[in-house]
Backbone as a chain_set.jsonl record, in Angstrom:
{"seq": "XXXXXXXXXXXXXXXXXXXXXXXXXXXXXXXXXXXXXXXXXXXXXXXXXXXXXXXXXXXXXXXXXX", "coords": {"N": [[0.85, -1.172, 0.0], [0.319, 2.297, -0.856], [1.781, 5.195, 0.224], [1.089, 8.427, 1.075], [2.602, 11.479, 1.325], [1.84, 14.771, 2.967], [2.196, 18.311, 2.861], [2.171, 21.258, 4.654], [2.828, 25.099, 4.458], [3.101, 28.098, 6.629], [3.571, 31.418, 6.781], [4.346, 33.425, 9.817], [3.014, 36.136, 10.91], [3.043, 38.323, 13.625], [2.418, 40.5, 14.195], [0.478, 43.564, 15.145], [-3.246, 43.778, 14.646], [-3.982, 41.842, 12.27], [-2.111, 40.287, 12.294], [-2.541, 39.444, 14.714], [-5.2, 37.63, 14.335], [-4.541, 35.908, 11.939], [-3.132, 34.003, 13.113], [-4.696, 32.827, 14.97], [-6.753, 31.824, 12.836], [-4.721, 29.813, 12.009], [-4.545, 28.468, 14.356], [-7.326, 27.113, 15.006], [-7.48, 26.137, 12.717], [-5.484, 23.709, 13.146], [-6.266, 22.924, 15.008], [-8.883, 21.379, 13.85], [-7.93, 19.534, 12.128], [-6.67, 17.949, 13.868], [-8.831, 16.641, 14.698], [-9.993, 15.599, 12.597], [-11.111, 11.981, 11.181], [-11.153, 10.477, 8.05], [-11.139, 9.033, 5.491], [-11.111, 9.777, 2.84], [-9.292, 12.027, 3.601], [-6.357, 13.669, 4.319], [-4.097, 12.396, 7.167], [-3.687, 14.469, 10.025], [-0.827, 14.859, 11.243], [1.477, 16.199, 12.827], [2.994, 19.468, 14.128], [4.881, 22.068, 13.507], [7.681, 24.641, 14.058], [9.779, 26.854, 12.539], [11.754, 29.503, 12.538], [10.467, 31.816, 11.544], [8.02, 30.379, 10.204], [5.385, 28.356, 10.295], [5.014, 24.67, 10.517], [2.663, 22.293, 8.755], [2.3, 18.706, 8.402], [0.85, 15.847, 7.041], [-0.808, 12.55, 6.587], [-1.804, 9.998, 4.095], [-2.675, 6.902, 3.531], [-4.208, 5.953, 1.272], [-4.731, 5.72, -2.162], [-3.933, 8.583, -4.86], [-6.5, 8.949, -7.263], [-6.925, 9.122, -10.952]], "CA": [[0.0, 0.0, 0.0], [1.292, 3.386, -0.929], [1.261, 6.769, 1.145], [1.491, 10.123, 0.733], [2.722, 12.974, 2.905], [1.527, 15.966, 2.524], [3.121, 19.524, 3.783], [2.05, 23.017, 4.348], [3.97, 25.883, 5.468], [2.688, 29.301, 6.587], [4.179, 32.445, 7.51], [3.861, 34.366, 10.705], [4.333, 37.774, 10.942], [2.367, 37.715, 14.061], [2.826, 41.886, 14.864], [-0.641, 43.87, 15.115], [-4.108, 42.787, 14.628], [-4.309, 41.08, 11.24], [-1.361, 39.038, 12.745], [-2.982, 38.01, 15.526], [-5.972, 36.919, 13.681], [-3.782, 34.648, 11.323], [-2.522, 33.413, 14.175], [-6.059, 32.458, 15.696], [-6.721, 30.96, 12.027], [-3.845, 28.801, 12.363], [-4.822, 27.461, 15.785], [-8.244, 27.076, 14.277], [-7.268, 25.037, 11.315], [-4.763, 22.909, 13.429], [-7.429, 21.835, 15.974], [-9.725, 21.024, 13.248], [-7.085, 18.918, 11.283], [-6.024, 16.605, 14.777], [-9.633, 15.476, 14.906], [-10.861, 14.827, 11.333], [-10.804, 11.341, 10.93], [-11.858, 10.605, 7.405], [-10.616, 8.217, 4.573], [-10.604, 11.118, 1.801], [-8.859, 13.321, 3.923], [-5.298, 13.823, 4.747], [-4.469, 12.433, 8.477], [-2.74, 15.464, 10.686], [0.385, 13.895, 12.008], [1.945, 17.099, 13.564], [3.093, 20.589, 13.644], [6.442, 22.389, 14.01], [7.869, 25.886, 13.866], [10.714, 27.015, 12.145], [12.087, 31.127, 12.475], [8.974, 32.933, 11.215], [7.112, 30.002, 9.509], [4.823, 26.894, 10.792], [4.8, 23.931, 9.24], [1.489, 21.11, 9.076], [2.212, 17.836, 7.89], [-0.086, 15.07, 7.085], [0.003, 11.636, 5.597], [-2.952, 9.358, 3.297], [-2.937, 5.369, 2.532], [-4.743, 5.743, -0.155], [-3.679, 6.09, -3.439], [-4.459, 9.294, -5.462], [-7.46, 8.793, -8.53], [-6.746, 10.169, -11.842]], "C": [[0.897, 1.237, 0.0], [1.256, 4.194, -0.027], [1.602, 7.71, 1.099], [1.614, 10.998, 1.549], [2.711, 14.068, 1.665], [1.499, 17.349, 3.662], [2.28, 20.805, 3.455], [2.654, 24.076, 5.074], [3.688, 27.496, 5.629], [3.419, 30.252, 7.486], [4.089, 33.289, 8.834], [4.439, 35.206, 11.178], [2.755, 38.108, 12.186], [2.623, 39.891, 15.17], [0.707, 42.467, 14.168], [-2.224, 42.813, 14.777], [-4.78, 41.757, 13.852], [-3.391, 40.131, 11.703], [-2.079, 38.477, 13.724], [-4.264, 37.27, 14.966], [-5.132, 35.8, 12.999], [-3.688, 33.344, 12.386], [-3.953, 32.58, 14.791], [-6.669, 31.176, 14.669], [-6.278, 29.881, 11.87], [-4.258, 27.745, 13.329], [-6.3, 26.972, 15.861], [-8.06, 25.339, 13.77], [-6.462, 23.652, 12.045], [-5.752, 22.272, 14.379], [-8.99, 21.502, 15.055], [-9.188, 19.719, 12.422], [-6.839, 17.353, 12.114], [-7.574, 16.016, 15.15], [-10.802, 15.228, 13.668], [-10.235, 13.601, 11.187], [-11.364, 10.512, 9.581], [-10.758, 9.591, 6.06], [-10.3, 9.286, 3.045], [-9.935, 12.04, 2.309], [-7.437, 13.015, 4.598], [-5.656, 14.033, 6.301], [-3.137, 13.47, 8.922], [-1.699, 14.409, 11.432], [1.425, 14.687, 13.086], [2.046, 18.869, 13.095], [4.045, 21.427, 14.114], [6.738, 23.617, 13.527], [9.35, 25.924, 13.327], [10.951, 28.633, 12.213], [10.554, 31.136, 12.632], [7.78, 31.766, 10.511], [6.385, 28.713, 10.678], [4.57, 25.958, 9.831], [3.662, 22.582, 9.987], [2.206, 19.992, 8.052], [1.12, 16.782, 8.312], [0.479, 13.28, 6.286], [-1.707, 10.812, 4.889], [-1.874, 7.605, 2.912], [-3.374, 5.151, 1.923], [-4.56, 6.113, -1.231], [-4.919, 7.602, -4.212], [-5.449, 8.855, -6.837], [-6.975, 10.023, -9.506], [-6.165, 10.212, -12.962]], "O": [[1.95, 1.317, 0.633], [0.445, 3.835, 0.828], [2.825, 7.848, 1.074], [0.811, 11.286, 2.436], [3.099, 14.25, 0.511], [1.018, 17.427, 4.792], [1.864, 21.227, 2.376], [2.972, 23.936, 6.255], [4.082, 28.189, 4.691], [3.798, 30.011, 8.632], [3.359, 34.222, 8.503], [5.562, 35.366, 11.657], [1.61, 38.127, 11.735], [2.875, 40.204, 16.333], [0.006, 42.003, 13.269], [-2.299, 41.587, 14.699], [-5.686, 41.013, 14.226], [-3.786, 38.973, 11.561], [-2.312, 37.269, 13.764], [-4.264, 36.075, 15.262], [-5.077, 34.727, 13.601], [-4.072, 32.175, 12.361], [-3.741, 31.381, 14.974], [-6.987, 30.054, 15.066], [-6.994, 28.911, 11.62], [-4.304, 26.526, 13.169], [-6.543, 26.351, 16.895], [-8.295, 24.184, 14.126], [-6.758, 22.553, 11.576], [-5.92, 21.053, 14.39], [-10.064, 21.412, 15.649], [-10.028, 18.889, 12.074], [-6.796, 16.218, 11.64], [-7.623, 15.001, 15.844], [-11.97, 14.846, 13.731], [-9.011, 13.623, 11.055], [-12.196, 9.685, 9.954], [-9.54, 9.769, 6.05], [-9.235, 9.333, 2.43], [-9.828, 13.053, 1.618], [-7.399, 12.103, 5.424], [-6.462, 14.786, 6.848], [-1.999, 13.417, 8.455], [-1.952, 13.369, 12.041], [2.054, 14.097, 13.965], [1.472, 19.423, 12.158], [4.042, 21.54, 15.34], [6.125, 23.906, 12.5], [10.108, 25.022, 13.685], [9.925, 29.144, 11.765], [9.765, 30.678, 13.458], [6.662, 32.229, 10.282], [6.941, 28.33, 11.708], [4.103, 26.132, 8.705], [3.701, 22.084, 11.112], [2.642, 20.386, 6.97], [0.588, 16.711, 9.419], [1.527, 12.932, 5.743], [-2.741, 11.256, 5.387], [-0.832, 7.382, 2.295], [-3.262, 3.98, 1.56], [-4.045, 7.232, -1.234], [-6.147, 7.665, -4.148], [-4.723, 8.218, -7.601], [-6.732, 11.203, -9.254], [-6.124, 11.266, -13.596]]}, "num_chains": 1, "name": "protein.A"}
């Protein structure tokens, strides 16, 4: 069986109030991600900071259609 990881990597410039929104987005999206459990959907596997960016990875056992 194959599997696929899959990455995303977003910036945070995390100064005034459009930053902290992002920021809220982020923490949003990441607690929406660690409890979808769903066979079409990329499973959240973690989430890690680097300087200024965050990064989501995921992974799928199922093969892409197409």
């Amino acid at each position: 069986m194959e599997c696929f990881f899959a990455g995303k990597e977003a910036f945070l410039q995390a100064q005034g109030q459009v930053g902290q929104e992002a920021i809220k987005q982020l923490e949003h999206e990441i607690a929406l991600l660690s409890d979808i459990q769903h066979p079409n959907i990329v499973q959240y596997l973690g989430t890690g900071m680097m300087r200024n960016s965050i990064f989501f990875s995921g992974a799928s056992k199922q093969g892409l259609s197409g």
